[in-house]
C-alpha positions as CSV (number, residue, x, y, z in Angstrom):
1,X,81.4,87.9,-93.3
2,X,80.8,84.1,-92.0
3,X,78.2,84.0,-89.3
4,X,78.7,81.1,-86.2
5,X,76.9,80.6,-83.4
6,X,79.2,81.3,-81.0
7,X,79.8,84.8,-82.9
8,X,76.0,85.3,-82.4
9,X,76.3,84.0,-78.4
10,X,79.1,86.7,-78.1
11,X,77.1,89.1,-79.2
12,X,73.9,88.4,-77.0
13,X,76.4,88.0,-73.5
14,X,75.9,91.6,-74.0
15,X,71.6,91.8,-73.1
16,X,71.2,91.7,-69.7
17,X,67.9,90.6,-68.4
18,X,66.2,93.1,-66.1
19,X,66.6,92.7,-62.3
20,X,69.2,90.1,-62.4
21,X,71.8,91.8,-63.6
22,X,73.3,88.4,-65.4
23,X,73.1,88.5,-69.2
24,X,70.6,86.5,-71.1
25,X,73.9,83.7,-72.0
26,X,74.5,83.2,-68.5
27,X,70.9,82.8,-67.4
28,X,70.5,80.2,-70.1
29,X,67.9,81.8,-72.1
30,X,69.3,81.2,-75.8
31,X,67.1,77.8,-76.5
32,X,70.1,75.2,-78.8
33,X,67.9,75.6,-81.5
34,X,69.9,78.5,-83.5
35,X,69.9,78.6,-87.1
36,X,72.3,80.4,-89.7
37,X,71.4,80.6,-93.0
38,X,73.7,83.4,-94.8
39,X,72.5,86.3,-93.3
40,X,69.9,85.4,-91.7
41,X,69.6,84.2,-88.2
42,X,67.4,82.8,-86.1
43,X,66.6,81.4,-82.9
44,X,64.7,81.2,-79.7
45,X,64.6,83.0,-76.2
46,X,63.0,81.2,-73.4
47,X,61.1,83.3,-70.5
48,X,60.1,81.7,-67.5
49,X,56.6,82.7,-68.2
50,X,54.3,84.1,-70.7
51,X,53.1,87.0,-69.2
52,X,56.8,88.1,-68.6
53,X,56.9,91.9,-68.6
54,X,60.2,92.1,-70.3
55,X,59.7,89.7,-73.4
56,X,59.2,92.6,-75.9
57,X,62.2,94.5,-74.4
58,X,64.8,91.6,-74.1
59,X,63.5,90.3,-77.8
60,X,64.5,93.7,-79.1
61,X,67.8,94.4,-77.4
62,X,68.6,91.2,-78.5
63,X,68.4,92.0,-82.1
64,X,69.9,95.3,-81.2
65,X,73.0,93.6,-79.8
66,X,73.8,91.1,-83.0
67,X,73.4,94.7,-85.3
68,X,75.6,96.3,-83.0
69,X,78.0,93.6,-82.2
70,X,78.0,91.3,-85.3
71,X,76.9,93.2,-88.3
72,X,74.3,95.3,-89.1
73,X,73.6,93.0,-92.4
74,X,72.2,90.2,-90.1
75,X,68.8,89.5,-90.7
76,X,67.7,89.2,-87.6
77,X,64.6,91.5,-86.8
78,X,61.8,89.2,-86.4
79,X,63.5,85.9,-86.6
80,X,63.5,85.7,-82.3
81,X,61.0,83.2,-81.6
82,X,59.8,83.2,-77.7
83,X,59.2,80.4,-75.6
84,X,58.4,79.2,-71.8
85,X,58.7,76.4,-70.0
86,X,55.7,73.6,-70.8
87,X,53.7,73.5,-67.8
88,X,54.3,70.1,-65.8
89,X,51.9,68.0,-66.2
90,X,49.0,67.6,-63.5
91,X,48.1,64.5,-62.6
92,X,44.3,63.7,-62.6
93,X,43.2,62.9,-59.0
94,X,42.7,58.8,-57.9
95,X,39.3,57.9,-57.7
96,X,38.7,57.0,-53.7
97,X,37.0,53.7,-54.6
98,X,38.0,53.4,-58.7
99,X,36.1,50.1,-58.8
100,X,32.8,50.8,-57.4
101,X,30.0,51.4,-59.2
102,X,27.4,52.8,-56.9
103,X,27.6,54.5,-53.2
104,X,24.4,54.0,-51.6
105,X,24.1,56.0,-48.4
106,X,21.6,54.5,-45.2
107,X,20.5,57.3,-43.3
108,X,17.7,58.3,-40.6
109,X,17.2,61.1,-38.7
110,X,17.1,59.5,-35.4
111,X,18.8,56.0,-33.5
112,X,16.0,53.6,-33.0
113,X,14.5,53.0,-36.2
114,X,16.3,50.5,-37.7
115,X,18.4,52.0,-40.0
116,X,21.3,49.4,-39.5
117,X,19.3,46.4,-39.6
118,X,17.9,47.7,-42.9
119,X,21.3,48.5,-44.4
120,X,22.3,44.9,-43.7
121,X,19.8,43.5,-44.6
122,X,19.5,45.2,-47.9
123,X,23.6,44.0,-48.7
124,X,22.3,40.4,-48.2
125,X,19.2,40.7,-50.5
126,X,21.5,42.4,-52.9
127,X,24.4,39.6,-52.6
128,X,21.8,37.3,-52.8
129,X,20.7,38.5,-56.4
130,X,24.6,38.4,-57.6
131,X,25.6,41.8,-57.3
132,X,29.0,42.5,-55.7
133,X,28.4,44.6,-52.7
134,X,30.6,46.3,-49.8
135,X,28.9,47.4,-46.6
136,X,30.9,50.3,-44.3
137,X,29.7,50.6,-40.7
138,X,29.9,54.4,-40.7
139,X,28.3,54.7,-37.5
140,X,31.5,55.2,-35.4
141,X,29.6,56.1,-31.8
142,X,27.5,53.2,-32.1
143,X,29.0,50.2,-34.7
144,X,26.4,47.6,-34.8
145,X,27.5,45.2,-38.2
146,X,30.0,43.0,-36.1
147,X,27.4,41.6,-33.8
148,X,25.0,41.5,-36.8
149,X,27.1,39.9,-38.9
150,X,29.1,37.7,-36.6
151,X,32.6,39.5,-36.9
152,X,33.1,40.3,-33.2
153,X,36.6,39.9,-32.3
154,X,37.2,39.4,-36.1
155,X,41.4,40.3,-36.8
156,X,42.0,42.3,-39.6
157,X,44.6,42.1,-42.3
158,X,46.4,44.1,-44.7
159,X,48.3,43.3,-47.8
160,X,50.0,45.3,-50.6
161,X,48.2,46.6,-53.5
162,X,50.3,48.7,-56.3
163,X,52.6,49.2,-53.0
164,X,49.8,50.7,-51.0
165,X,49.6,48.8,-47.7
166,X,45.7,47.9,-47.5
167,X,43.2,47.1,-45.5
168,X,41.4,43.7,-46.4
169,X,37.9,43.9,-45.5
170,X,35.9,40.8,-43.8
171,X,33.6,38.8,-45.9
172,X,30.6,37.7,-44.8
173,X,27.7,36.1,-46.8
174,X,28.8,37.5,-50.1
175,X,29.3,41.2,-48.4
176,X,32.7,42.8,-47.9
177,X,32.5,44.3,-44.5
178,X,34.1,47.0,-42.1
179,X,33.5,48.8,-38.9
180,X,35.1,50.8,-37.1
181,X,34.2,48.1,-34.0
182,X,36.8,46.0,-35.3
183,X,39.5,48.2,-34.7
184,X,38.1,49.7,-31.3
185,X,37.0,47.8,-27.7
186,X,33.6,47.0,-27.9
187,X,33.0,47.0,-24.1
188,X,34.5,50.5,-23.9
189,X,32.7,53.9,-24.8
190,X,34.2,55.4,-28.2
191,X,35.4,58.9,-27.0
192,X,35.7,60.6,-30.4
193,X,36.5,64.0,-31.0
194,X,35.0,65.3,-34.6
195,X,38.2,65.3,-36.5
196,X,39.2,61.8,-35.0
197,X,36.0,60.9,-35.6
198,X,36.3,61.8,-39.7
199,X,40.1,60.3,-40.3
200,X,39.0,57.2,-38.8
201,X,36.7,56.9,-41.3
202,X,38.4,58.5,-43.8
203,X,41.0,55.5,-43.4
204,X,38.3,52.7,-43.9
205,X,37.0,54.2,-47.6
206,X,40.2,55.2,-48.4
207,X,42.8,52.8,-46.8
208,X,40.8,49.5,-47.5
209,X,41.3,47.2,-50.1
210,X,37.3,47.5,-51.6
211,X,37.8,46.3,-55.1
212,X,35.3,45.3,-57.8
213,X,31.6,46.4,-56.3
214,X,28.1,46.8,-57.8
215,X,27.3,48.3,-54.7
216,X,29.1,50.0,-51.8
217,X,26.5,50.6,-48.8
218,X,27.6,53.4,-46.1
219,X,25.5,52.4,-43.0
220,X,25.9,56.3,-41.6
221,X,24.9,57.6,-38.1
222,X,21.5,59.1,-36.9
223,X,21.0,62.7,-37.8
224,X,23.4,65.1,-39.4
225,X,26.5,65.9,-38.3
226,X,29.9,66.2,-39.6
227,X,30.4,62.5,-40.2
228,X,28.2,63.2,-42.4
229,X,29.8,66.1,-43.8
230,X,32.9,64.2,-44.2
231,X,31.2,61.1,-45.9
232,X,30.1,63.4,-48.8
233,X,33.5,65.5,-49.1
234,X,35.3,61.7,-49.3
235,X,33.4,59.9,-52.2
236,X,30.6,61.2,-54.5
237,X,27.2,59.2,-53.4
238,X,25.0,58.1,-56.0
239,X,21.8,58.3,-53.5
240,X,20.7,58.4,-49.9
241,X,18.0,56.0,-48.8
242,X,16.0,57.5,-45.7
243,X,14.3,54.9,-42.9
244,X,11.9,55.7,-40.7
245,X,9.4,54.6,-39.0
246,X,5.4,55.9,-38.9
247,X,5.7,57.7,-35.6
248,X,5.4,61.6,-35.9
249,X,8.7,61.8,-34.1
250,X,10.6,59.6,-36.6
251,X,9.0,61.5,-39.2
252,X,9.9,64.8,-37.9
253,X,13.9,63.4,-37.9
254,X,13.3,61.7,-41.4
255,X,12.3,65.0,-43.1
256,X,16.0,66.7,-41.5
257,X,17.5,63.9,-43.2
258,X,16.0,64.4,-46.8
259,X,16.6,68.3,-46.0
260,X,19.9,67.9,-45.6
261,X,20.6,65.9,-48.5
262,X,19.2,68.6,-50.9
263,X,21.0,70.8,-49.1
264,X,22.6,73.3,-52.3
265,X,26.1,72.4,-51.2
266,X,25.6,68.9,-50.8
267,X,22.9,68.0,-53.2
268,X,22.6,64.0,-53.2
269,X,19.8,62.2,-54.8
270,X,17.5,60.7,-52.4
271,X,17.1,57.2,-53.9
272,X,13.6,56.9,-51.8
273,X,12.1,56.4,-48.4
274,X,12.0,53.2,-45.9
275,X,8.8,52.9,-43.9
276,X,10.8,50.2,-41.1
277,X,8.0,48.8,-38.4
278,X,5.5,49.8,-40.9
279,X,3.3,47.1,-38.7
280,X,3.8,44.6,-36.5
281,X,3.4,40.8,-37.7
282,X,3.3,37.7,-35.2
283,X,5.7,34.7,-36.4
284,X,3.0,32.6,-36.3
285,X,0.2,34.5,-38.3
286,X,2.4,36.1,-41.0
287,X,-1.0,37.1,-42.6
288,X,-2.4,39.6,-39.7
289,X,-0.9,43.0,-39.3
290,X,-0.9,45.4,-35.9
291,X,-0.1,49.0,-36.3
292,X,1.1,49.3,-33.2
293,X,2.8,53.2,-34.6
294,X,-0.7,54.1,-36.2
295,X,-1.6,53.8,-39.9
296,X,-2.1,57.1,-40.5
297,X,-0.3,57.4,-43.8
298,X,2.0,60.1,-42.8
299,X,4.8,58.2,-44.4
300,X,3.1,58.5,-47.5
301,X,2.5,62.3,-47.1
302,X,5.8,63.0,-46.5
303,X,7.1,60.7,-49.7
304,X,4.7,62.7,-51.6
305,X,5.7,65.9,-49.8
306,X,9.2,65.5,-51.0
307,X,8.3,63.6,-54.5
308,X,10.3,61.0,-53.7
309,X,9.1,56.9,-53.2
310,X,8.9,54.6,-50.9
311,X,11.1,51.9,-51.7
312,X,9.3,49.4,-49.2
313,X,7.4,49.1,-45.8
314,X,9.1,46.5,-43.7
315,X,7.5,44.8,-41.0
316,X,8.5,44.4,-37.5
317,X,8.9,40.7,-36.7
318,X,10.3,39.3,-33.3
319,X,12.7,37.2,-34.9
320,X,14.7,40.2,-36.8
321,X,16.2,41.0,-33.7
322,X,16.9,37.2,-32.9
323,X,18.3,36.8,-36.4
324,X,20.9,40.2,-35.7
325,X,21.6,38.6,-32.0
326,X,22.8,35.9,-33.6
327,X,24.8,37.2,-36.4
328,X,22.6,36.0,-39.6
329,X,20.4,39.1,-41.0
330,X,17.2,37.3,-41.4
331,X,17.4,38.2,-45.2
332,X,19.6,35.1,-45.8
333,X,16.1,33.3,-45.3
334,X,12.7,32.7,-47.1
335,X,10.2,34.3,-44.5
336,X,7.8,36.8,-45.1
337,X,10.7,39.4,-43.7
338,X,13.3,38.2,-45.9
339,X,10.6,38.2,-48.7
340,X,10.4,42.2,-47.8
341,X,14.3,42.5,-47.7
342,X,14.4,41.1,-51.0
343,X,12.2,43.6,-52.8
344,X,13.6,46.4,-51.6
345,X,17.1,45.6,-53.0
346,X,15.0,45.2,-56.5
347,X,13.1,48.6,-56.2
348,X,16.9,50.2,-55.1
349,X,18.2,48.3,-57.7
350,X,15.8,50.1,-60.6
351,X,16.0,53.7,-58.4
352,X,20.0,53.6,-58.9
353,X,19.3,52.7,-62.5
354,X,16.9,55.2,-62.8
355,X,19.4,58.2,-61.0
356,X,21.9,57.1,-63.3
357,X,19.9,57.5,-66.5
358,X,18.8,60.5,-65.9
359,X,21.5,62.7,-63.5
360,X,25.0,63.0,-64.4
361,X,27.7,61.4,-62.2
362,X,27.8,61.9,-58.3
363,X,31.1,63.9,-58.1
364,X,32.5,64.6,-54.8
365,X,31.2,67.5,-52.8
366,X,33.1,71.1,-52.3
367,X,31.9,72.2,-48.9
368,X,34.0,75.2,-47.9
369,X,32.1,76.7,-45.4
């Protein structure tokens, strides 16, 4: 007897798979890989998935059906191979911010202690040294970097990038800058409900043309709240750096801050602590020092409290608040205060390096609840 494929197809219109009531022909389950080799036959049956209940049964009434139907001579029994369909292929998720290297977060527990002077500051010292740096105004109730920086009023722009319409942001002394008071009216209150609130900034990490950056600086707002929440779910932070200042109250706020990021579910390295006003310093007698919020070392305690450094003590100088009035962070100088700016971007500079050495890569966090 000659044995052709269409003999064995015949034969196998004759299995019907369970529940359909269509034969295994019809439903296309006969893979075009059949092969005749005297008696022997052989070829494969494809199931929609492995853990198909009827595999075994179909298999063997299909081997029943070419005995019955065909021959009983055929060696067939065994020679059904079984396959399913290769899973499709899943696509690794986009990295938010593919190019940056390092997301430094600002934080404080309370307004009023300079947290946004010492975040722009610190992206000047750190342009200043070479590094490639971003700064985002996360602050969304309360933007401050336009007026610091001298962006007021500044229009934005987009352009295509690997036909993504982007967001370009502002340059400013060797920083790439945006705030949410660009796209807003400063002279009106910004009425934010939280999940307005989030997407907004959402769209300024995720929508914005970033590109190559050493540093990306995320100047967040005072306390913890679910911008904050949101920060942390949109990009993995390398490190938060806290400011305070030496009043109890500040203090009080600062150690919420730190709480919160070694939080279990959130669990960011806290690069180190910023004592801000450490002392007050006349312009003309850079030399003498006033602590006009005590000297009491209670920064100190509570970096020791918490095992984590101080990064720097910056003093409070008149002409810091001239210098953000004005639009030029006074760490463009070569005072005393710009002196102070500067080696704080070199003891964040060795903290990320250290994080990095020793603690795996920040990865974005899961917060379900």
């Amino acid at each position: 007897m000659t044995l052709y494929p269409n003999l064995i197809l015949d034969a196998l219109r004759n299995v019907r798979y369970p529940g359909t009531g269509k034969n295994i022909v019809e439903m296309e389950m006969v893979e075009d890989d059949m092969r005749i080799d005297g008696n022997k036959v052989s070829f494969s049956l494809i199931f929609p998935k492995s853990t198909d209940p009827f595999i075994k049964s179909v298999v063997k009434a299909a081997e029943q059906a070419i005995l019955t139907f065909v021959s009983p001579d055929v060696d067939i029994v065994g020679n059904i191979a079984v396959k399913t369909p290769a899973a499709p292929a899943v696509e690794a998720p986009v990295p938010v911010l593919p190019g940056v290297k390092n997301i430094i977060a600002v934080s404080s527990g309370k307004g009023g202690v300079g947290k946004s002077t010492v975040a722009a500051n610190l992206a000047v010292a750190l342009a200043r040294e070479g590094y490639k740096v971003g700064l985002l105004d996360a602050d969304i109730f309360g933007p401050s970097m336009p007026k610091m920086f001298g962006i007021e009023g500044e229009q934005l722009y987009m352009h295509e990038v690997d036909g993504r319409n982007l967001i370009i942001p502002v340059e400013r002394f060797g920083v790439k800058l945006l705030s949410i008071g660009l796209v807003i009216d400063p002279d009106k209150a910004a009425l934010w409900r939280g999940a307005m609130a989030s997407n907004a900034l959402k769209q300024l990490i995720e929508q914005a043309d970033w590109g190559e950056l050493d540093y990306f600086l995320i100047d967040m707002p005072p306390g913890t709240s679910d911008i904050h929440l949101t920060l942390v779910q949109t990009v993995g932070i390398t490190g938060a750096i806290v400011v305070t200042t030496p009043q109890q109250v500040a203090l009080a706020d600062a150690r919420k801050g730190v709480a919160m990021f070694r939080e279990p579910r959130i669990d960011v390295p806290v690069l180190g602590i910023v004592d801000n006003m450490a002392w007050f310093t006349p312009e003309k007698h850079p030399d003498e020092r006033y602590y006009i919020f005590g000297n009491d070392q209670s920064v100190d305690s509570m970096a020791a409290e918490y095992d984590v450094p101080i990064l720097a003590r910056i003093p409070l100088v008149a002409s810091v608040g001239d210098h953000n009035d004005a639009g030029a962070p006074i760490a463009l100088g070569d005072t005393a205060t710009a002196f102070a700016f500067a080696h704080l971007a070199h003891e964040v500079i060795d903290a990320v390096d250290r994080r990095n050495n020793e603690l795996p890569p920040t990865a974005k966090v899961n917060v379900t609840k």
